[in-house]
C-alpha positions in Angstrom: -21.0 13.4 70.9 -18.6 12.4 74.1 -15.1 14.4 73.7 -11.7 14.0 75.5 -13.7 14.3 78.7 -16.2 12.0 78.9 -13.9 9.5 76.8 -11.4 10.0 80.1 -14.0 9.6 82.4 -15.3 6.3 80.5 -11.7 5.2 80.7 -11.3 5.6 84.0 -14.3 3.8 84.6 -13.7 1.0 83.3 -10.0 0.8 84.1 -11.3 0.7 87.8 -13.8 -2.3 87.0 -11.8 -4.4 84.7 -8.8 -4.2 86.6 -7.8 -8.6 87.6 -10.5 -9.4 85.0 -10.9 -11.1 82.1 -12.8 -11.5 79.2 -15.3 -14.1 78.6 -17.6 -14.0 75.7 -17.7 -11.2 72.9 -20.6 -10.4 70.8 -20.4 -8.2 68.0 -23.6 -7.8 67.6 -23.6 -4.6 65.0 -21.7 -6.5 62.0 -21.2 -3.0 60.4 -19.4 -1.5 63.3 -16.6 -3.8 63.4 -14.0 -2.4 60.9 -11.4 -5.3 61.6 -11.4 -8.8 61.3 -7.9 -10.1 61.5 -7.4 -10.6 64.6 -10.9 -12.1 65.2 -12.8 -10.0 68.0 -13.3 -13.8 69.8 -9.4 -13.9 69.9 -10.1 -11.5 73.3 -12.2 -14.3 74.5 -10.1 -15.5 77.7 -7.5 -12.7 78.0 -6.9 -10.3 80.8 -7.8 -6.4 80.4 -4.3 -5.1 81.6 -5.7 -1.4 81.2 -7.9 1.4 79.4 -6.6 4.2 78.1 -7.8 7.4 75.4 -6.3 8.2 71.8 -8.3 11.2 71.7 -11.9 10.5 71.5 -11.1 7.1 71.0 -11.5 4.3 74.0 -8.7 1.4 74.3 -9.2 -1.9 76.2 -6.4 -3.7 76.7 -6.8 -7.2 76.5 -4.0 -9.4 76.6 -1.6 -8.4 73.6 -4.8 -7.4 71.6 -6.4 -3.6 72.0 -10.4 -3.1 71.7 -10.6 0.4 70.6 -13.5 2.2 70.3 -14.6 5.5 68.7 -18.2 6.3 69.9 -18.8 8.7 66.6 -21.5 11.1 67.6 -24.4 8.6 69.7 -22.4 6.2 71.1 -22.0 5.4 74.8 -20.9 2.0 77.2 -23.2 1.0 79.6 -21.6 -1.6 82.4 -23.9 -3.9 83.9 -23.5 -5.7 87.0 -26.1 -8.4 85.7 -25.7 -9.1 81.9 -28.9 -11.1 80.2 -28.1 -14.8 80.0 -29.2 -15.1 76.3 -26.8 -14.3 74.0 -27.9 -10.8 71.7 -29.6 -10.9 68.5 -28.3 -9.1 65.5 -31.1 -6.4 64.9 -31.8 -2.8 64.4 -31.5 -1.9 68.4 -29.1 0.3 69.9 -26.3 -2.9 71.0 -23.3 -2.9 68.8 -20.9 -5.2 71.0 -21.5 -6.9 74.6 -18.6 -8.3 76.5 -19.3 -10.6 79.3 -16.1 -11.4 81.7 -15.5 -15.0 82.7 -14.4 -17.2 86.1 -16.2 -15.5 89.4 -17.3 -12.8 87.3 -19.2 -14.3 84.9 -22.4 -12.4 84.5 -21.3 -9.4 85.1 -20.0 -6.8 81.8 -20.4 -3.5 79.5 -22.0 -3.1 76.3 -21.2 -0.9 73.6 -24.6 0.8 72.5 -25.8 3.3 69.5 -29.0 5.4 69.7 -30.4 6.7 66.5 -30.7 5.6 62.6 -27.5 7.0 61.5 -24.6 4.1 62.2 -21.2 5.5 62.8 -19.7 3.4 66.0 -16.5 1.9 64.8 -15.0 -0.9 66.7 -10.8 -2.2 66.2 -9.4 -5.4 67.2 -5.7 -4.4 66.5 -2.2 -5.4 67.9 -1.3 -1.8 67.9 -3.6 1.4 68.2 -1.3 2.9 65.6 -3.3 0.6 63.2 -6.4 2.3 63.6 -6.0 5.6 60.7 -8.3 7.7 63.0 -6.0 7.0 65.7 -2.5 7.4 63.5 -3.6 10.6 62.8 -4.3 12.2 65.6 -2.7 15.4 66.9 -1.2 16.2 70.8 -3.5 15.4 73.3 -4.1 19.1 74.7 -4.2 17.6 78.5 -0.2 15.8 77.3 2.4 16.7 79.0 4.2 17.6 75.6 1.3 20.3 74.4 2.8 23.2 75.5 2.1 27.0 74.4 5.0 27.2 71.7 4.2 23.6 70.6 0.4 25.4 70.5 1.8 28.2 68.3 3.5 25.6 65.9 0.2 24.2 64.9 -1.8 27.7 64.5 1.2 29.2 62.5 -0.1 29.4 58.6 -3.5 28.1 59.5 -6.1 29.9 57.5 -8.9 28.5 58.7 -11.6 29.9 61.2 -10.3 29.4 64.9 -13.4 26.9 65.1 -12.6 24.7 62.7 -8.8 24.1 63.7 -10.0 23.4 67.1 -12.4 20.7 66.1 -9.8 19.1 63.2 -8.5 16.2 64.8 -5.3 15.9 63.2 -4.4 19.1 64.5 -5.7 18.4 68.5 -7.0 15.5 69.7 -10.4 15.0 71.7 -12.6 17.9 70.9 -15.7 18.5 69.2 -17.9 21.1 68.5 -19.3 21.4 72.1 -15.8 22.1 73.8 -14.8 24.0 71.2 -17.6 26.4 71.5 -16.7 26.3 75.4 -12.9 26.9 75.0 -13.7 29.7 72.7 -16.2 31.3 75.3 -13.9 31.0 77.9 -11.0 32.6 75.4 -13.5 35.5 74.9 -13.1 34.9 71.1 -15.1 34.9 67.6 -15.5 31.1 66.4 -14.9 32.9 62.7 -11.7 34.1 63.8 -9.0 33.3 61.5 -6.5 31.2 63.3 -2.9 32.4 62.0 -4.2 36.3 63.3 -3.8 35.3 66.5 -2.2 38.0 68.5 0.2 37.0 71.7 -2.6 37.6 74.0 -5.0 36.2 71.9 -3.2 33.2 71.9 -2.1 33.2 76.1 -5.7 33.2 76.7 -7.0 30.4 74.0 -4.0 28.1 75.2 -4.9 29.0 79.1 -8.9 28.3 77.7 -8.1 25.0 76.4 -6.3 23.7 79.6 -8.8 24.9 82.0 -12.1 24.2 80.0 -11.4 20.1 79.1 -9.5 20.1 83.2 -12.5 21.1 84.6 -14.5 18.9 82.1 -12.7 15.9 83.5 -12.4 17.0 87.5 -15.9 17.5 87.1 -16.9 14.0 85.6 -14.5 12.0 87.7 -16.0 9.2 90.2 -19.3 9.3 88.4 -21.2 6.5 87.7 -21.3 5.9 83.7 -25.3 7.1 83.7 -24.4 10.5 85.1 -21.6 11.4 82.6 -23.9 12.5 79.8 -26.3 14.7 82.6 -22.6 16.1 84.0 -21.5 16.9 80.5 -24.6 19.0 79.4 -24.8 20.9 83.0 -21.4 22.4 83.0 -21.6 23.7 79.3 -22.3 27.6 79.6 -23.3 28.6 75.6 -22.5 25.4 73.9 -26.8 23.2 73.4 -27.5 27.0 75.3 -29.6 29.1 72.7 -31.9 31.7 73.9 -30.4 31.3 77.2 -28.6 34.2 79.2 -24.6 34.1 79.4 -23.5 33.2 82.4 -20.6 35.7 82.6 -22.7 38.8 80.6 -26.0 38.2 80.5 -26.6 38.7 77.1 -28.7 36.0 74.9 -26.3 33.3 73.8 -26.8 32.8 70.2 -26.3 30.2 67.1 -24.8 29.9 63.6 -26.5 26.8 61.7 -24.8 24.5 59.2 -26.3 21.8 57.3 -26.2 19.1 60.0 -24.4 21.0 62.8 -24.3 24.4 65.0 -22.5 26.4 67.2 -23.4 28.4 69.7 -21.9 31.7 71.3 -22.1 34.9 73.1 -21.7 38.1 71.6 -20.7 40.5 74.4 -18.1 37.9 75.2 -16.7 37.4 72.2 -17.9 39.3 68.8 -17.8 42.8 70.4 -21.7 42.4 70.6 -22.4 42.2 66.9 -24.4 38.8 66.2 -22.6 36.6 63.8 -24.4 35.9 60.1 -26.6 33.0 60.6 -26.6 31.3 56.9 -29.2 29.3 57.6 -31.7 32.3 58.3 -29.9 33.8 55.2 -31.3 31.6 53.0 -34.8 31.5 54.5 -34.6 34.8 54.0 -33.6 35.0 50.3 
């Protein structure tokens, strides 16, 4: 699933390319993805992108007065083209949810909105204001914001009961990561993903808010002035537990391990952060009931 990194990085992107351009055609191609319908996505047909920006994981183009915001769910990814096909897309069951083709001199020349798999989650917004899109209204401080600061940090973990995990991952609480930088931050942090967040000692928490800051930086120093292609490769090479099972840690040396859920996992080390005592796999559990 692309995070607060590679969302950035596709932001930058295409804030680079579509800068002096201006929308041609649009083809929503995916019906289903398209969540809004007033204004009409052709109303972006002839309007200048005047800049992309990030809500989190989500991607907004600006196009005139109009926002095209995107939220690439967990298979989602833009592809730019130099050379877009000359025959208008098909609605089908292929991977294209939306292609926009840019007009005048640059006519030929786009990005499409693609996603791979059966399960359909893309959502696309045509809205006058981000705010409009709930996903987006709900969002919590962007952790690379000026404004996220330690105490603010400390507000938002005070009372939580939940596993350290979870908080990280709840949108509403930070915005922009997912289960793989979360399972990153928390390596870095040297911390148990089961940890309750309001037990947070002081240095417990200087080293997850120092974690969160250098982990996502990195992320995005490391992505920047890549081609859109490479992002994905770029993401999955600088992860050190998180997609890393049966591996070695990188810092310890000890097998990285997992914890299955029903349709997700995270991964972990436990020299670096349980005190070496492998967390209860409930997946295994039950097999072994």
């Amino acid at each position: 699933m692309p995070e607060l990194p590679e969302v950035e990085s596709l932001a930058q992107f295409l804030a680079d390319r579509l800068a002096g351009r201006t929308a041609g055609r649009v083809y929503p191609v995916a019906v289903h993805a398209l969540k809004t319908y007033d204004p009409p996505v052709t109303a972006l047909e002839g309007e200048p992108f005047a800049g992309v920006t990030r809500h989190g994981k989500f991607l907004d183009l600006r196009v005139g007065a109009l926002h095209l915001v995107v939220h690439l769910a967990r298979a989602g990814w833009v592809r730019w083209r130099d050379q877009l096909p000359g025959v208008p897309p098909r609605p089908g069951k292929g991977p294209l949810a939306l292609r926009v083709r840019l007009a005048g001199p640059d006519d030929g020349a786009g990005f499409e909105v693609t996603e791979a798999g059966s399960q359909k989650h893309l959502a696309l917004y045509v809205v006058r204001d981000p705010q409009e899109v709930p996903g987006v209204a709900r969002l919590g401080p962007d952790p690379l914001g000026a404004g996220f600061t330690r105490e603010v940090f400390r507000g938002l973990l005070e009372g939580e009961r939940r596993q350290i995990k979870g908080v990280l991952r709840d949108q509403s609480v930070l915005a922009g990561i997912g289960n793989a930088y979360s399972d990153e931050i928390l390596h870095a942090a040297r911390m148990s993903p089961f940890k309750p967040a309001e037990t947070l000692s002081d240095e417990e928490l200087d080293r997850l808010y120092a974690a969160v800051g250098s982990t996502l930086g990195e992320a995005v120093e490391r992505s920047r002035g890549l081609a859109l292609k490479d992002l994905k490769a770029e993401k999955k090479s600088g992860l050190r537990v998180h997609g890393r099972t049966g591996e070695p840690c990188p810092v310890c040396g000890d097998t990285v391990r997992e914890v299955s859920f029903s349709d997700w996992s995270l991964q972990y080390c436990p020299t670096c952060q349980t005190g070496g005592k492998p967390l209860a796999d409930r997946r295994l559990s039950r097999l072994l009931k």
